[in-house]
C-alpha positions in Angstrom: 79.2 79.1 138.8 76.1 81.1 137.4 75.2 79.9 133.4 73.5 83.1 132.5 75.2 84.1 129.6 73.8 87.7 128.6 74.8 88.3 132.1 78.8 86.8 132.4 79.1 88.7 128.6 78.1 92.2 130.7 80.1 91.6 133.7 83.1 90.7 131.2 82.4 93.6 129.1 82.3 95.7 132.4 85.8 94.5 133.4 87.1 95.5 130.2 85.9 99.2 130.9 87.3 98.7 134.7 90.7 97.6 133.0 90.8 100.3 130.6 90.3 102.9 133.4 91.7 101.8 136.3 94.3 99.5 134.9 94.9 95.8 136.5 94.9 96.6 139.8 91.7 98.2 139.8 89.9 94.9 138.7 87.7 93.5 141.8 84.8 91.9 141.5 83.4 94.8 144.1 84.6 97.1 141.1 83.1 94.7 138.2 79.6 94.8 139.4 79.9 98.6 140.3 80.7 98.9 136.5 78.1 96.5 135.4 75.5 98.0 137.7 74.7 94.7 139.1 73.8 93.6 143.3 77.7 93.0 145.0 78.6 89.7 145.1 77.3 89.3 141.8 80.8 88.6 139.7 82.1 86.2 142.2 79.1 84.1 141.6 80.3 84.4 138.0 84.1 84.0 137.9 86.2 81.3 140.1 88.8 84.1 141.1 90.5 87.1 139.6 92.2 85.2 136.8 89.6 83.5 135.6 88.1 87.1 135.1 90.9 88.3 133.7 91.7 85.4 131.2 88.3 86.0 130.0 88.4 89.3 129.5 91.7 88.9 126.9 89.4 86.5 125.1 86.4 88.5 124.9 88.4 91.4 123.9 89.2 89.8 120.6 85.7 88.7 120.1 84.8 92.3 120.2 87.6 93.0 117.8 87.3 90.8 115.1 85.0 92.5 111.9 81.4 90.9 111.5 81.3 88.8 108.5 80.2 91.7 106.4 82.9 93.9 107.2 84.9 90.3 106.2 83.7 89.6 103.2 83.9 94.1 101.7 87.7 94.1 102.9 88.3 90.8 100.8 86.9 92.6 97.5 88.2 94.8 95.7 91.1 95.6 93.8 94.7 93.9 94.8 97.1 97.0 95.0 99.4 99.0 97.8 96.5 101.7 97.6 94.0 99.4 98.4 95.8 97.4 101.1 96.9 100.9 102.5 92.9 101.4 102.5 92.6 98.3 104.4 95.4 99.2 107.4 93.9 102.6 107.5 90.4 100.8 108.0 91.8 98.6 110.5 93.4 101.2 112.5 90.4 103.4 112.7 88.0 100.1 113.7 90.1 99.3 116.2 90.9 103.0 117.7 87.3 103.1 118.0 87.1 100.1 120.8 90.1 102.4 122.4 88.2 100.7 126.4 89.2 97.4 124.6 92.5 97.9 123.5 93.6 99.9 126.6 91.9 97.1 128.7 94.4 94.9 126.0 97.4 96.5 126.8 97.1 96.0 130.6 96.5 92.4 129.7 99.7 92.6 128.1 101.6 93.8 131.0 99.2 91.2 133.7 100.4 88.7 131.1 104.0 88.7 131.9 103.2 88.0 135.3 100.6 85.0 134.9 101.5 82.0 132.7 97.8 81.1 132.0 96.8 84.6 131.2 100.0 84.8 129.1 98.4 81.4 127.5 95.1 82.9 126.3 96.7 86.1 125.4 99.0 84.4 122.9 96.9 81.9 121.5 94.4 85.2 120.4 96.8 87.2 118.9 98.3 83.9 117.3 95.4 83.4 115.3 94.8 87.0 114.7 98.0 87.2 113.0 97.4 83.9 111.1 94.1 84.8 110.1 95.7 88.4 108.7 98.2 86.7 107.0 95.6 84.1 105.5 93.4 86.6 104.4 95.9 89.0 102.8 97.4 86.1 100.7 94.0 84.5 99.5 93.0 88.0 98.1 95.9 88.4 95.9 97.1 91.6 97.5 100.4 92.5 96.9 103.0 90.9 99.6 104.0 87.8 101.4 103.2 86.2 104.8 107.0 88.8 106.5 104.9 91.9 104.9 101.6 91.5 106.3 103.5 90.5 109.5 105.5 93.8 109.3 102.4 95.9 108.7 100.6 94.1 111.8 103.5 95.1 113.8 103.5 98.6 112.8 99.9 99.0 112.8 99.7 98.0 116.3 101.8 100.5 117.6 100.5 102.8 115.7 97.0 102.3 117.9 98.8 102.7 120.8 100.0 106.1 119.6 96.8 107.2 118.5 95.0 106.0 121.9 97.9 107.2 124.4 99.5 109.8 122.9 97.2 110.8 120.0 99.0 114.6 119.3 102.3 112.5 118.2 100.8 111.4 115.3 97.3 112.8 114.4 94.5 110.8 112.3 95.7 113.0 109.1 99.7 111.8 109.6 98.5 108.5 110.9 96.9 108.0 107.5 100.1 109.3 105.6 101.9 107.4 107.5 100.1 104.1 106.7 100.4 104.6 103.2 104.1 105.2 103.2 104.2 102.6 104.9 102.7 99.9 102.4 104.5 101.5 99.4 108.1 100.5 101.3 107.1 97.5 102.5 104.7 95.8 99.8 106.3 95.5 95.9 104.9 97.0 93.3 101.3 96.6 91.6 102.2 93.8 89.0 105.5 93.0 90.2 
């Protein structure tokens, strides 16, 4: 297998894009370097066979994801209230809507997932330490709510993307918003409480 890294990142990043559009069955190799823009053949010297493509793809996904350590370090300041942690889904949300390739490519994952144990593997370990990492976050910053809250919020918050990516007249970025808030104010107890 090939080594050059700038170049397995692109062809990875192109299957994400080829996921997102054409859905699972789409993803070739032929299809991967169309994407990428690269000489055929080019992915299979890259990527032992479909799965390792795949599983790679869920990984990178969630590399692409995940806030730079900037972005880490403002959502841990501030104030600890519902408004602010209502700021913080609404943030989320909107970062995460706006790698909609990635998380359309995600949700095919998904659905390949249930069909290939290893896949399923990689797949759970990620969102595993997502959610852990939330729910480590939320509870070293003091923010109102316990480990079952933020897990709620996750939950709801993620199909709330989907919405906004699939289906995004259901609940436009003004209800979405509204929605969030509500949201946090039923779920998380009161400032001071």
């Amino acid at each position: 297998m090939r080594q050059n890294l700038a170049r397995r990142a692109a062809l990875v990043d192109a299957a994400i894009e080829v996921l997102a559009r054409d859905g699972a069955r789409g993803l070739t190799f032929r299809a991967v370097d169309a994407e990428a823009k690269v000489p055929k053949g080019t992915a299979s010297n890259y990527f032992a066979n479909r799965d390792d493509l795949l599983n790679q793809a869920g990984a990178r996904i969630y590399e692409r994801l995940r806030p730079d350590d900037a972005t880490m370090r403002a959502m841990s300041s501030g104030p600890a209230t519902r408004a602010r942690t209502a700021q913080l889904v609404r943030e989320v949300v909107e970062r995460v809507t706006a790698f909609r390739t990635g998380y359309l490519a995600l949700l095919e994952l998904r659905l390949e997932a249930t069909r290939r144990p290893e896949l399923r593997a990689v797949l759970t370990a990620r969102v595993g330490e997502d959610v852990a990492r939330n729910v480590e976050a939320h509870l070293a910053s003091g923010l109102p709510g316990d480990a079952a809250a933020v897990k709620m919020i996750y939950l709801a918050a993620n199909w709330l993307v989907v919405e906004r990516l699939t289906l995004p007249e259901v609940f436009p970025q003004e209800e979405a918003g509204v929605l969030i808030e509500d949201l946090v104010r039923r779920i998380l107890p009161e400032d001071g409480a």
